[in-house]
KEKE-3310 file (N, C-alpha, C; in steps of 0.2 Angstrom, whole numbers, plus 5000, padded with zeros to 4 digits):
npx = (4953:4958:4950:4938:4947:4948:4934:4932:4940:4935:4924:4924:4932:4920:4911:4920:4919:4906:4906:4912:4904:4895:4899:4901:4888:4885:4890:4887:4873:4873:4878:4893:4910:4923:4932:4924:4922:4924:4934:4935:4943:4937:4935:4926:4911:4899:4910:4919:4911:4904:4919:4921:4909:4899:4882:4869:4855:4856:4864:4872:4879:4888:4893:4899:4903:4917:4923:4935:4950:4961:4953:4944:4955:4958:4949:4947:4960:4959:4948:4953:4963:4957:4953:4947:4945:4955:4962:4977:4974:4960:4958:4960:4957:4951:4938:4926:4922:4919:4909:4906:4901:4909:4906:4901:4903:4910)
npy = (5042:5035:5022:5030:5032:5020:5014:5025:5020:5006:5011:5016:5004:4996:5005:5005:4989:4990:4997:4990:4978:4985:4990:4977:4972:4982:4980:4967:4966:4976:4969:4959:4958:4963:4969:4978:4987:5005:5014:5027:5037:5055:5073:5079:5075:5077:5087:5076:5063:5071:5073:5060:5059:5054:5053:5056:5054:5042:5034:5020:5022:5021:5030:5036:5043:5041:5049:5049:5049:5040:5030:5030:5027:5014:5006:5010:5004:4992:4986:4990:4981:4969:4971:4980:4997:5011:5022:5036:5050:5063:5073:5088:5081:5068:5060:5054:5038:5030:5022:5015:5007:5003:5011:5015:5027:5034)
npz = (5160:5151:5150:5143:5134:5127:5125:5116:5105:5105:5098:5087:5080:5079:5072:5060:5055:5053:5041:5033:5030:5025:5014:5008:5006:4997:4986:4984:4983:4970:4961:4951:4951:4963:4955:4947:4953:4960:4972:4986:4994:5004:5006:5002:4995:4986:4977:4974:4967:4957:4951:4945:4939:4942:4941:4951:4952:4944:4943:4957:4970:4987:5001:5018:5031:5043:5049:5054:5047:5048:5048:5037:5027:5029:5026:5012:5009:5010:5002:4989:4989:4988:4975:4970:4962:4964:4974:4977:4988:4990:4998:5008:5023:5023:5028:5022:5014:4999:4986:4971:4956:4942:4925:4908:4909:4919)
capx = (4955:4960:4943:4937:4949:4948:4927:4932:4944:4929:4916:4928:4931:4914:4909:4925:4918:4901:4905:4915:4901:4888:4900:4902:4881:4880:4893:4882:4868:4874:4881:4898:4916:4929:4935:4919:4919:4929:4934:4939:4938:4936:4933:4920:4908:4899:4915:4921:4906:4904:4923:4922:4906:4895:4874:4866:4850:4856:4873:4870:4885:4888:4896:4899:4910:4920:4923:4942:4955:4965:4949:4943:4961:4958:4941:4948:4964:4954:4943:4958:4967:4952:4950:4943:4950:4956:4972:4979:4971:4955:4958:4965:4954:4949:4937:4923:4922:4913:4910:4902:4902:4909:4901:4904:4905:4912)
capy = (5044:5027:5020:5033:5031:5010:5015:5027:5013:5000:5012:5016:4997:4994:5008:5002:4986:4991:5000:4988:4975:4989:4993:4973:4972:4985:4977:4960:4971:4977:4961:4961:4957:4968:4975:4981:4994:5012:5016:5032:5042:5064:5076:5083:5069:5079:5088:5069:5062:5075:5072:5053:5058:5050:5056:5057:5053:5038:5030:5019:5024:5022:5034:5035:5046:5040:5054:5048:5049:5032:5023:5029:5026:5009:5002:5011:5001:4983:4985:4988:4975:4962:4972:4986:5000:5017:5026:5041:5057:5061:5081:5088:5079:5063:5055:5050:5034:5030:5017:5013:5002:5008:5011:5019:5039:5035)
capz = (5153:5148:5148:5138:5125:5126:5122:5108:5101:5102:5094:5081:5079:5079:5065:5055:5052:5050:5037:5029:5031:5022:5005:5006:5005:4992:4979:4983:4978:4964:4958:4951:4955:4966:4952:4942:4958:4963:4981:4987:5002:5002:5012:4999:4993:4979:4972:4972:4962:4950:4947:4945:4932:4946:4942:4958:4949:4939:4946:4963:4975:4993:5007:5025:5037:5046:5057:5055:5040:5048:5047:5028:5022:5030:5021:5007:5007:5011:4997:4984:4991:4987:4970:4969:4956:4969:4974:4983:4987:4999:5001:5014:5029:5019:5032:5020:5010:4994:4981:4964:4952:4937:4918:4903:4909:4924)
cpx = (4956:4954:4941:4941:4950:4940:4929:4934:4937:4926:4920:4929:4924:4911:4914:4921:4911:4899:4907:4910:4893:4893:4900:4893:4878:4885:4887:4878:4867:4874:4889:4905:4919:4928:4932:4917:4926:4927:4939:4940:4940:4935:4925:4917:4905:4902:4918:4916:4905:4913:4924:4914:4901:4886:4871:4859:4848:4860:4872:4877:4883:4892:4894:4903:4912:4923:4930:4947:4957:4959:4948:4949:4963:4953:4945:4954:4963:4951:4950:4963:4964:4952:4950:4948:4948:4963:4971:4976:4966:4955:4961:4963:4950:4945:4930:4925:4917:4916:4905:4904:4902:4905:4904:4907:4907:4919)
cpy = (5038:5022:5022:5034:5025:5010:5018:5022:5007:5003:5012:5009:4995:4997:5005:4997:4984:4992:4995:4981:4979:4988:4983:4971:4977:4984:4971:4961:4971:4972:4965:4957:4965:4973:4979:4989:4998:5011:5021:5034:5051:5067:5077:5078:5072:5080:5078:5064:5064:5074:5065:5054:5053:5057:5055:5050:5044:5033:5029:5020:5024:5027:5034:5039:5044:5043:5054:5046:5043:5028:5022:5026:5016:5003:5005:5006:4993:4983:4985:4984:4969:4962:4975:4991:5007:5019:5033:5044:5058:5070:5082:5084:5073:5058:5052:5045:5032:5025:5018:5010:5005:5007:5013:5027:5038:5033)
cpz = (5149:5148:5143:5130:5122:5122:5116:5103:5099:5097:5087:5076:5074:5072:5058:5052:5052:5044:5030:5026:5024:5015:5004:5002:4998:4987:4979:4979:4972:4959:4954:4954:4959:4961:4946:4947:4960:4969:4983:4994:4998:5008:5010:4994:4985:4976:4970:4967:4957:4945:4943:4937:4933:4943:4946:4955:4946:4941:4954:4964:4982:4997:5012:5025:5040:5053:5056:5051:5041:5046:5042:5025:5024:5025:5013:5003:5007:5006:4991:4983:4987:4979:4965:4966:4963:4970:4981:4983:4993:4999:5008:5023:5026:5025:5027:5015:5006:4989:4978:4959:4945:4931:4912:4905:4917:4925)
residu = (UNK:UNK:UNK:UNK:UNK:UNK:UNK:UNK:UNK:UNK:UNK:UNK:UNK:UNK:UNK:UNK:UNK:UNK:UNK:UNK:UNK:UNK:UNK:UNK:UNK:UNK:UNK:UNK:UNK:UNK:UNK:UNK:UNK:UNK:UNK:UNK:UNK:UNK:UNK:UNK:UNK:UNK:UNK:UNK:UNK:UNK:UNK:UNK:UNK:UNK:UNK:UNK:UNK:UNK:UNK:UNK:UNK:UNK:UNK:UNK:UNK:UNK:UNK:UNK:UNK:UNK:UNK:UNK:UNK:UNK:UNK:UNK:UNK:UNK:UNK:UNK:UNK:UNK:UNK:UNK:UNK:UNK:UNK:UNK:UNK:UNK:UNK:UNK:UNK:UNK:UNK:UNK:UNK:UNK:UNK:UNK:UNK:UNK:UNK:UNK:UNK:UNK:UNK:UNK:UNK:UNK)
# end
């Protein structure tokens, strides 16, 4: 049993700072500082987008699951640290994390 939850710890690990490594790649991307981008987590990606006034269509954004609320409230809390404009909330199971780079309508 203690193996198996020392491997979940690593994968967990492992996706953590995958993830964090992707939203750094897609600020570079975009171009930009820190604080020209939002970062949230949710449970619910598109009620979250459509409230932020994100267009699918037209507004680059990233997301990822996490699979685990500590880990989103992790990246979410390292990225607003560095920055980035975000806060509380997420819903009641908040394991995704999402970012974009803000604008006018957004």
């Amino acid at each position: 049993m203690l193996v198996l939850t020392l491997k979940l710890k690593a994968m967990a690990i492992s996706n953590l700072n995958s993830v964090q490594q992707q939203i750094r790649d897609f600020i570079y991307k975009h171009g930009g500082r820190y604080n020209d981008y939002y970062v949230g987590i949710t449970d619910n990606i598109p009620e979250r987008l459509s409230a932020h006034s994100i267009i699918a269509i037209l507004d680059d954004y990233f997301s990822k699951d996490l699979e685990i609320e500590e880990l989103a409230r992790k990246v979410e809390a390292e990225f607003i640290e560095l920055g980035c404009d975000g806060g509380d909330g997420g819903g009641k199971n908040p394991t995704i994390v999402y970012v974009y780079k803000k604008n006018s309508h957004t």
